[in-house]
C-alpha positions in Angstrom: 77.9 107.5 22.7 79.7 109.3 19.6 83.5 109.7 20.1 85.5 113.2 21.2 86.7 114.7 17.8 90.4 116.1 17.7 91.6 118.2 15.5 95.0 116.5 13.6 98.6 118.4 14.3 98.5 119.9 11.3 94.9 121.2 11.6 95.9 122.8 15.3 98.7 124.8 13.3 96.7 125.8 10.6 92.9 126.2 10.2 92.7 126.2 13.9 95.4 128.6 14.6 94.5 131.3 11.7 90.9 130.6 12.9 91.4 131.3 16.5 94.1 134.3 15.7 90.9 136.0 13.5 88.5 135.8 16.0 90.7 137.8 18.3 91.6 140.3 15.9 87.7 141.0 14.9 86.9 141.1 18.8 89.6 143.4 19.2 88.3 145.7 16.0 84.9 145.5 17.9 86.1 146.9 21.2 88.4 149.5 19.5 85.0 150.5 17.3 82.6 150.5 19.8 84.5 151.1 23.0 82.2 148.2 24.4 83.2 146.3 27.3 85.1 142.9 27.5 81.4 142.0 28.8 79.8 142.7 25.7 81.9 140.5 23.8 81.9 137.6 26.0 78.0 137.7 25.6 78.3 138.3 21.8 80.7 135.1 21.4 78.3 133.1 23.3 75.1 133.6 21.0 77.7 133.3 18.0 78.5 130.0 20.3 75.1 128.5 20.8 74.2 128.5 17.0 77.0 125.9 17.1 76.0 123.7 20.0 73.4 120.3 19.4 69.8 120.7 20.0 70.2 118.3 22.9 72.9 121.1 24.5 71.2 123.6 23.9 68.0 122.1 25.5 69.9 121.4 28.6 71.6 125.1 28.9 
């Protein structure tokens, strides 16, 4: 079984934070641009999200 992986303090208030903080701003210039619905970008962030999960995930899901 592989071990959990945690990000360190100082990755949580950097890469992570400014990571996190430009995904929200892009969604946001996506919905302002196309008027789409919060819908549209959940399902866009999950396609974006399953080119990240394992094979093994994504033969389960």
């Amino acid at each position: 079984m592989n071990n959990p992986y945690s990000f360190s303090n100082d990755q949580m208030n950097g890469i992570v934070e400014d990571t996190y903080a430009n995904i929200i701003k892009e969604c946001e210039n996506l919905k302002r641009n196309t008027n789409c619905p919060n819908e549209q970008v959940v399902a866009l962030l999950s396609v974006i999200a399953s080119n990240f999960a394992t094979t093994r995930e994504k033969s389960e899901n």
